[in-house]
C-alpha positions as CSV (number, residue, x, y, z in Angstrom):
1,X,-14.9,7.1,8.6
2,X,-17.8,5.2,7.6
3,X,-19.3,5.0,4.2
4,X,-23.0,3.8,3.9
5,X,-22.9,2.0,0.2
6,X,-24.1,-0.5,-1.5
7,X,-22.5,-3.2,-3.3
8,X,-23.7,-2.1,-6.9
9,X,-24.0,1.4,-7.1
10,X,-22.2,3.1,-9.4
11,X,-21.9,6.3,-6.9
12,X,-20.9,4.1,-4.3
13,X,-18.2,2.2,-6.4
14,X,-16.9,5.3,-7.5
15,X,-15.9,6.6,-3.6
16,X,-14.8,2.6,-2.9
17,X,-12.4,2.9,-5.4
18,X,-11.1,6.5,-4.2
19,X,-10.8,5.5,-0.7
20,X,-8.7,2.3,-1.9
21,X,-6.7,3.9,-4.4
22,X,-5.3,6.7,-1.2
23,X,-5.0,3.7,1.3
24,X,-7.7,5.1,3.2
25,X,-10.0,2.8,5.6
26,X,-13.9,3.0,6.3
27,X,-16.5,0.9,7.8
28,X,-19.0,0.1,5.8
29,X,-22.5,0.4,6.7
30,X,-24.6,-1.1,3.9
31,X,-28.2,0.0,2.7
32,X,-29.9,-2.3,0.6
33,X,-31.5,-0.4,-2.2
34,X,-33.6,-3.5,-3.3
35,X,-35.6,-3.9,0.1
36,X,-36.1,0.0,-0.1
37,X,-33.8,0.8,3.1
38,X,-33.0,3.8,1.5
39,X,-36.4,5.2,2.2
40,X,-36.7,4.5,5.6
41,X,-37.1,7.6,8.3
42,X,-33.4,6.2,9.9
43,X,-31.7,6.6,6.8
44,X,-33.9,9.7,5.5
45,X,-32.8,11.3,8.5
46,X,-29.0,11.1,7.6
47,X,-29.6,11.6,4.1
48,X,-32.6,13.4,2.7
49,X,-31.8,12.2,-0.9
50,X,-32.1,9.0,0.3
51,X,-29.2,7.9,-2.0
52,X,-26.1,6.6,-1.5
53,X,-22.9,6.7,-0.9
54,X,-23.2,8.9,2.4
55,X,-19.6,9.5,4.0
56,X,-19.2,10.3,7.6
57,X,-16.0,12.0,8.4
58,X,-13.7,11.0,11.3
59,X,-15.0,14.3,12.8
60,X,-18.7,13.2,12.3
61,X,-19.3,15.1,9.0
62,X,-21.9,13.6,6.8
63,X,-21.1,14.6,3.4
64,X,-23.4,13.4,0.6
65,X,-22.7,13.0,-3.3
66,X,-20.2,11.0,-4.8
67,X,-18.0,14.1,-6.6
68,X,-18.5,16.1,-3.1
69,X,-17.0,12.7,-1.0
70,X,-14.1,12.1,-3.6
71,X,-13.1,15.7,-3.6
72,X,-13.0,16.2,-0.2
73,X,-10.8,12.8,0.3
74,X,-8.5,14.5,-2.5
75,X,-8.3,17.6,-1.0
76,X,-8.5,16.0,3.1
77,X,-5.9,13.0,1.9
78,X,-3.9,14.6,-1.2
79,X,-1.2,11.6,-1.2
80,X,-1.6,9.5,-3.5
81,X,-3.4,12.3,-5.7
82,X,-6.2,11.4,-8.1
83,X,-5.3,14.5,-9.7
84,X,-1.8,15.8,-11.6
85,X,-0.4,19.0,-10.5
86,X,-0.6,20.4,-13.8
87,X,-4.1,22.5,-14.5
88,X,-5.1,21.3,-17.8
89,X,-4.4,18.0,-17.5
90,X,-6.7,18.4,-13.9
91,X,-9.1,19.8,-16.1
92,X,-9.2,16.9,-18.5
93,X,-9.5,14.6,-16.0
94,X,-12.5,16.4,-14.5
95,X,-13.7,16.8,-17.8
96,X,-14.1,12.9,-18.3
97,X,-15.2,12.3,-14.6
98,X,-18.4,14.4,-15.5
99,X,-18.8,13.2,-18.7
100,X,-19.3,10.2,-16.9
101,X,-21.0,11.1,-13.8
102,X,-23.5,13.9,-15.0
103,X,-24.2,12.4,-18.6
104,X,-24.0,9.0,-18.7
105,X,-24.9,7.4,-14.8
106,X,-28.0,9.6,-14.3
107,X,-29.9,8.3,-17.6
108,X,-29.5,4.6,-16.5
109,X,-30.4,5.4,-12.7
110,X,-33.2,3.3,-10.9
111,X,-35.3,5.8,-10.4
112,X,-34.7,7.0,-14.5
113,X,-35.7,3.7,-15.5
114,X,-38.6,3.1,-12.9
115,X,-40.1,6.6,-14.5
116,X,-39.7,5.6,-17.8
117,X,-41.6,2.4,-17.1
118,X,-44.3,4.0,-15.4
119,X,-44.8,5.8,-18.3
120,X,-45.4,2.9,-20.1
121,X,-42.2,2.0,-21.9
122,X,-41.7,-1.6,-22.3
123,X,-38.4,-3.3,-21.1
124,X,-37.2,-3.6,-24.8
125,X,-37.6,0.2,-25.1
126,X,-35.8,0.9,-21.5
127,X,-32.7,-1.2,-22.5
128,X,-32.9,0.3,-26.2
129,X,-32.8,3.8,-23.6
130,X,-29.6,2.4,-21.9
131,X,-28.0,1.4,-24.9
132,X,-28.2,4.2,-26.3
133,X,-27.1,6.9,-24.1
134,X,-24.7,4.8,-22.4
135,X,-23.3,3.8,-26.0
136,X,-23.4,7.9,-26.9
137,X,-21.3,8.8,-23.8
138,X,-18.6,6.4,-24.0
139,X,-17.9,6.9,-27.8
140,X,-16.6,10.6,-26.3
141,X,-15.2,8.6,-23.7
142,X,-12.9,6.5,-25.9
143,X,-12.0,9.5,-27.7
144,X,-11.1,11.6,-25.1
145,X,-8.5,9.3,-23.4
146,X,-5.4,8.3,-24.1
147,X,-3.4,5.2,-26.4
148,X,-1.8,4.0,-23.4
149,X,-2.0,3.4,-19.7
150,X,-4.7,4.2,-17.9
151,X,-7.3,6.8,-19.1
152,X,-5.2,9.8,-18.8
153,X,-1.5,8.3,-17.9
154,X,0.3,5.2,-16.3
155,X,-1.2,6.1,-13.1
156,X,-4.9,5.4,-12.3
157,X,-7.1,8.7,-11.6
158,X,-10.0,11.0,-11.4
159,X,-11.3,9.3,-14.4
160,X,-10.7,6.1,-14.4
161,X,-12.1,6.2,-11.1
162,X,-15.7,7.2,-12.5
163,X,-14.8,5.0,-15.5
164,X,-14.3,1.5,-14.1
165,X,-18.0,1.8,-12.1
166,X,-19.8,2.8,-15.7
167,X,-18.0,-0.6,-17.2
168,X,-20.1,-2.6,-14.4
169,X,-22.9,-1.2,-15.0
170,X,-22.6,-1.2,-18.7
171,X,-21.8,-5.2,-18.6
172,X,-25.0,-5.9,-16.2
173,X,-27.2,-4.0,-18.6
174,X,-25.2,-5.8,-21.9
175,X,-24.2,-2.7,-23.0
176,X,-22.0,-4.0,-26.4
177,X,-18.5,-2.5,-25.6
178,X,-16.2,-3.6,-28.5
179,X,-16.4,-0.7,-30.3
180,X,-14.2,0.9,-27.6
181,X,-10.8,-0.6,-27.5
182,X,-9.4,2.4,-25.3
183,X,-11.9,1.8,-22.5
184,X,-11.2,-2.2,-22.7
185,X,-7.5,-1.6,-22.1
186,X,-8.4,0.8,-19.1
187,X,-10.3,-2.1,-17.5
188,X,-8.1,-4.4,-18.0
189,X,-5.3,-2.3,-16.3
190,X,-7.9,-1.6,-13.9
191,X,-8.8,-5.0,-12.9
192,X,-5.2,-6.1,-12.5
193,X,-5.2,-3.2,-9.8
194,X,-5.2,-4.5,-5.7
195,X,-7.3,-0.8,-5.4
196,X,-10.1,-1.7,-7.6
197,X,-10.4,-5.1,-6.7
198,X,-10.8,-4.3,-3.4
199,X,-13.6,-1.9,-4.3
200,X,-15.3,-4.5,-7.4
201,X,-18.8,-5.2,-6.3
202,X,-18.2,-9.0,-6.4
203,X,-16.0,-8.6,-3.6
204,X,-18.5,-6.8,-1.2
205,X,-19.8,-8.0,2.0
206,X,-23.4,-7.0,1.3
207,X,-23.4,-9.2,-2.3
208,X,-26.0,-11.5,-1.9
209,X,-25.0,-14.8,-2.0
């Protein structure tokens, strides 16, 4: 497989983490969003987002959004699951993954804030924007998940693989997170994990140095 990423994208993350977390090997193939590589006719012509992650199969598939990638590596690769057998609890866990992924990521995108801007907001009123929203979606966060473990058990999952990539990009925007206690013990069983270390953007071939 390979997996065109880059090193801080919270999409990108998320699929690192999911490919880790089943044992699962793929070359990555970085495309740096800060020198605009995204927007280029080579990768337009994979991609016509022009986002990443983009995964291509081992049977030369290129599949595009980060909830389409994981849930085709759950369903392709089901051992280790990032899902429990039982419905509900499935549910929940899909329930905080989109939480995450369709309420909180997209309002703190680039090309959110880069609108926003061009609009004529000032930098204190775009990181007022982040800290809000991004404050608003993890306060359901924190009360959705459990007292102990990780977010939904003593196993890591479907949720604390979209959690752990909105704590990154909370930090870098100093997002105040002490108000969440939950979510900090989640990340701290998170970063103790060999699967999410391996996928942490500091860790990344494509970090600058």
């Amino acid at each position: 497989m390979d997996l065109y990423t880059y090193y801080r994208s919270t999409s990108s993350y998320r699929v690192r983490i999911a490919l880790a977390l089943k044992g699962l090997e793929a070359r990555q193939l970085p495309v740096n969003l800060l020198q605009g590589e995204h927007r280029q006719g080579a990768y337009l012509a994979l991609n016509p987002q022009g986002r990443v992650p983009a995964l291509r199969t081992d049977e030369g598939e290129l599949l595009v959004q980060s909830p389409a990638i994981i849930e085709y590596l759950e369903e392709r690769y089901p051992e280790p699951a990032l899902l429990p057998a039982d419905a509900l609890q499935r549910a929940h866990q899909r329930g905080v993954a989109a939480l995450i992924g369709c309420d909180i990521h997209p309002l703190h995108n680039v090309a959110v804030l880069n609108r926003l801007r061009g609009l004529g907001i000032d930098e204190n009123g775009v990181e007022q924007w982040i800290a809000h929203w991004v404050g608003e979606g993890l306060k359901a966060v924190e009360a959705l998940i459990g007292d102990a473990g990780f977010c939904c058990g003593p196993q890591p999952g479907l949720a604390d693989v979209y959690l752990l990539p909105q704590l990154y990009a909370a930090r870098r925007f100093k997002v105040d997170l002490a108000g969440f206690p939950r979510i900090l013990r989640v990340e701290r069983l998170a970063l103790e994990h060999p699967a999410f270390r391996q996928a942490h953007p500091d860790v990344q071939a494509d970090k600058p140095a």
